[in-house]
N, C-alpha and C positions, 0 to 999 in steps of 0.2 A: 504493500500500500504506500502509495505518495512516492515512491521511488528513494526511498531511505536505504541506507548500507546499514546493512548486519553486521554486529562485532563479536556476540559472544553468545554460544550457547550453555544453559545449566539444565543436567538433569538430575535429580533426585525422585527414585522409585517412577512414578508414571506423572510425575510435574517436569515438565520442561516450560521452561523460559526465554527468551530471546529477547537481547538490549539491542539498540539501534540507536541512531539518527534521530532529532526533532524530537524526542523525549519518547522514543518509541519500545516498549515491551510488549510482548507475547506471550500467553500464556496456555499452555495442553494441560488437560487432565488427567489427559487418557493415551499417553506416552507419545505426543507428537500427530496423532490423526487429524486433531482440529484444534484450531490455535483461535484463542479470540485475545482481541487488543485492551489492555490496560489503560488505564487512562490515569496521565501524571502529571502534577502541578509544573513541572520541568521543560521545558522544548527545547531542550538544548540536547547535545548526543549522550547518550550512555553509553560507555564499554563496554560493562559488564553489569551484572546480576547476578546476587548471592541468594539462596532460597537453603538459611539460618536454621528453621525447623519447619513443620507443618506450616504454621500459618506468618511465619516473619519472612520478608523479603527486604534486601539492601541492593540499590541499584546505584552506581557511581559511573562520575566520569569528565566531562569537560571543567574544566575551572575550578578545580575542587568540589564539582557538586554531589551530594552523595544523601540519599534517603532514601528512609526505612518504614517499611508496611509490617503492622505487626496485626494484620487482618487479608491476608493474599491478596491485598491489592488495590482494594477499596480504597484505603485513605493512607495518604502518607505524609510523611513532617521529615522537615530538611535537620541533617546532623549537623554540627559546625566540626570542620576537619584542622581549621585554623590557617589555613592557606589556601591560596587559590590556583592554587597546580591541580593539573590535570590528573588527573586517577585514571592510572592505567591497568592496572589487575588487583583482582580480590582472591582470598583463598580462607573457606573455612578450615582451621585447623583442627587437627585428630584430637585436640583438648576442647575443641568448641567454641573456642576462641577465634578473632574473625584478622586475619591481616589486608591490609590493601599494600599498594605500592602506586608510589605517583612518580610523572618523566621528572622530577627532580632526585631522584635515591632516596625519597625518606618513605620509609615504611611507618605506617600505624597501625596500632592492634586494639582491639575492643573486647573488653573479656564481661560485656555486661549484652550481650547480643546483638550490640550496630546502635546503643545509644549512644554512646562517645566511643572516642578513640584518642589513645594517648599515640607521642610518638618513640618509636622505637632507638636507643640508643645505639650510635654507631653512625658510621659512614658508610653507605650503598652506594654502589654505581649507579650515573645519572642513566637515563633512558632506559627505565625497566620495563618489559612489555610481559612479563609473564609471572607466576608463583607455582611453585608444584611441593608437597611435601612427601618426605620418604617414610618408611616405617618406622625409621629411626628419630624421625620427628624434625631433621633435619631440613631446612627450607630451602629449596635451589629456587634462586631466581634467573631471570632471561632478558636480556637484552641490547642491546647496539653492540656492546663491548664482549658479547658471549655470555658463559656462564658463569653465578657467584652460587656456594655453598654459604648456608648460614646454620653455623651450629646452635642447636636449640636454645644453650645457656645465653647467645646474643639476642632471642628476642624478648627483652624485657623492655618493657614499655617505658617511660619517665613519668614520674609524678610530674602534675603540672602547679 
């Protein structure tokens, strides 16, 4: 619809999700057969799309903008990330815990489900476009410069 670019798909058991373009989500019930459109206070791009648990969603992306449905979809409220870089990957972590990553290297983690997010201590490479974690809990990230390893004991958050 409307000729939007697709960035990122999530699935979780038979919810799939798709972020886009112009404040664009999609959402399946029934594992991708039939998708109907979300509707979001945002119209600017999303990259991505977090689906947290059952009913929580976090969608991020241009300008630091990032916000979270804690009813699938219905209604959402803007998180303040604290800077207006763009958010380029999300990742729920095996602890539940939620990480993003913006094209500046700073990663933030939110251990209260996507209402805040502190920033993560350390120095990451600039231009990260991805997050993947291993069993080992360890976080590789992706981007311009290749691959960074993050050992788990680095991602702790900063008090603010």
């Amino acid at each position: 619809p409307r000729g939007v670019h697709l960035y990122s798909i999530q699935q979780r058991d038979a919810d799939v999700l798709i972020a886009g373009e112009q404040g664009a989500l999609f959402r399946s019930e029934d594992g991708g057969q039939r998708f109907v459109e979300l509707e979001t206070p945002y119209p600017g791009t999303f990259f991505g799309v977090l689906i947290i648990d059952s009913d929580t969603l976090l969608a991020y992306g241009l300008r630091g903008n990032a916000w979270r449905s804690a009813d699938r979809g219905a209604n959402w409220e803007q998180i303040d990330l604290g800077q207006p870089v763009t958010v380029t990957s999300g990742k729920v972590l095996l602890d539940r815990s939620i990480l993003l990553a913006d094209e500046s290297g700073r990663l933030m983690r939110s251990s209260d489900a996507g209402r805040s997010f502190k920033p993560v201590e350390g120095s990451f490479p600039t231009g990260l476009t991805g997050l993947a974690q291993g069993s080992d809990k360890a976080v590789v990230l992706s981007g311009v410069r290749g691959l960074t390893r993050v050992d788990p004991a680095q991602l702790v958050a900063e008090s603010r």
